[in-house]
N, C-alpha and C positions, 0 to 999 in steps of 0.2 A: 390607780386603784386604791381604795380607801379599804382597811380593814383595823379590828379594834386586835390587840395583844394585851397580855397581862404578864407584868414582869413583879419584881420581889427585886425590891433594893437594899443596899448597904452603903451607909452614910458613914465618912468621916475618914475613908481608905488613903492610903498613900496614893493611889493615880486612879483615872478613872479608867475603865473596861467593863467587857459582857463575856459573861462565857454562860453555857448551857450546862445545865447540872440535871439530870435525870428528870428529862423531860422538863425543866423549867429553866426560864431566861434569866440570871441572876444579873445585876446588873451595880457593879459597885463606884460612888460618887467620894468625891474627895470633899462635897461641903456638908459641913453638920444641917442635921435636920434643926433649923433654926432662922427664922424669918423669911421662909420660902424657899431657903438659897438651894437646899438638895435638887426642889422640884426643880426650880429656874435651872439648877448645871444638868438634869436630866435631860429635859425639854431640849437647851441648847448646843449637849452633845448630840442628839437623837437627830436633830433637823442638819449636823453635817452630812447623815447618812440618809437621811430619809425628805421628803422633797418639803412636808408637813407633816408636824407631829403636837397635839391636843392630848391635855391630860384628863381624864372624863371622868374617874375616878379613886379614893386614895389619898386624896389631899394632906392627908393625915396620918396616912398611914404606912408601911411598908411594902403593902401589896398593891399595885395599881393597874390601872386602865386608863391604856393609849390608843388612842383613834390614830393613825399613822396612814398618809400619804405615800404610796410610791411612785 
């Protein structure tokens, strides 16, 4: 079942993890927002948990949208 989320990242953390923070998926990446690498370690934590995971929106930014398979 395909459904889109909208999470809020933090770039450049000592480990990666998610936790939920008042009503929103905060989601924090150990690669700096620099030559894709944040979006790429987002993408390829997300697809350990999820079967497919598409970034649709965001590319640029902090706030994004993922199309996610389960």
């Amino acid at each position: 079942m395909k459904k889109t989320i909208e999470v809020f990242v933090k770039t450049d953390q000592p480990e990666f993890r998610i936790e939920q923070k008042e009503g929103r998926t905060i989601i924090f990446l150990r690669a700096k927002p620099e030559n894709d690498a944040a979006n790429r370690e987002l993408v390829n934590e997300l697809r350990k948990i999820y079967k497919d995971v598409k970034l649709l929106r965001g590319f640029n930014s902090k706030r994004k949208t993922l199309l996610i398979d389960e």
